[in-house]
C-alpha positions in Angstrom: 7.7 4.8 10.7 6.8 2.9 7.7 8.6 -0.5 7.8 8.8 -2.7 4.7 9.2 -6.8 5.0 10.1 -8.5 2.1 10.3 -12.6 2.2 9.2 -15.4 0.0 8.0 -17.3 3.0 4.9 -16.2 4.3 5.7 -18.0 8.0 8.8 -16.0 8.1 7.3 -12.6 7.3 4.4 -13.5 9.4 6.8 -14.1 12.1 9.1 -11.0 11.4 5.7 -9.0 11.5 4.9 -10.2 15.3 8.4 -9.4 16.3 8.3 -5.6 15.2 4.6 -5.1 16.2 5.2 -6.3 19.8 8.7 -4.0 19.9 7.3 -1.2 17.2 3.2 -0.7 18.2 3.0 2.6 16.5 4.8 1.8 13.4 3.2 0.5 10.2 4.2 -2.7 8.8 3.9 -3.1 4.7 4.1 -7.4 4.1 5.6 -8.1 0.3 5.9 -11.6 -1.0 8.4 -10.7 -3.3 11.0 -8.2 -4.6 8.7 -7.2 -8.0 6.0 -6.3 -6.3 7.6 -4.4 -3.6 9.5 -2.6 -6.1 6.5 -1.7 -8.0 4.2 0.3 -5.2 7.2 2.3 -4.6 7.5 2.9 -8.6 3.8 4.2 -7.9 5.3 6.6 -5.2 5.3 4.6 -1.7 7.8 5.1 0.6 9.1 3.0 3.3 11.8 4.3 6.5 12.9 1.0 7.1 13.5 -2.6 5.0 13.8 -6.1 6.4 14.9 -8.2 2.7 15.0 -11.6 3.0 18.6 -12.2 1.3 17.3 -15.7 -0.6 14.5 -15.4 -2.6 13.5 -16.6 -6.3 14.2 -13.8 -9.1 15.8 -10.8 -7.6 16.9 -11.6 -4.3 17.3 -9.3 -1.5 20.8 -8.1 -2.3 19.8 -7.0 -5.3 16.3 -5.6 -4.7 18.6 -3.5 -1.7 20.7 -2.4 -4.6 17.5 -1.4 -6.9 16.3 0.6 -4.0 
């Protein structure tokens, strides 16, 4: 599975990462410090099965970078 982590804070996603790779080993784990550049590898064709979107973020926020998804 292709799993995409989205947060502003680079503890957090850091954290987040851990968390899936002990539960997840065989998945891979994509780490975006914000919503513009997530949104822009998957206007250059990546895709993801799975989004963690941290909800408070500066400039698009997770609700809306869901939404733009």
């Amino acid at each position: 599975m292709q799993i995409a982590l989205c947060d502003d804070d680079e503890t957090e996603l850091n954290a987040l990462r851990g968390q899936i790779e002990r539960l997840r080993p065989e998945d891979t784990i994509f780490l975006y410090g914000s919503a513009v550049t997530l949104l822009d590898e998957m206007r250059d064709g990546k895709r993801f099965d799975c989004f963690f979107l941290d909800i408070c973020m500066p400039g698009t926020d997770g609700i809306r970078l869901a939404s733009d998804i």
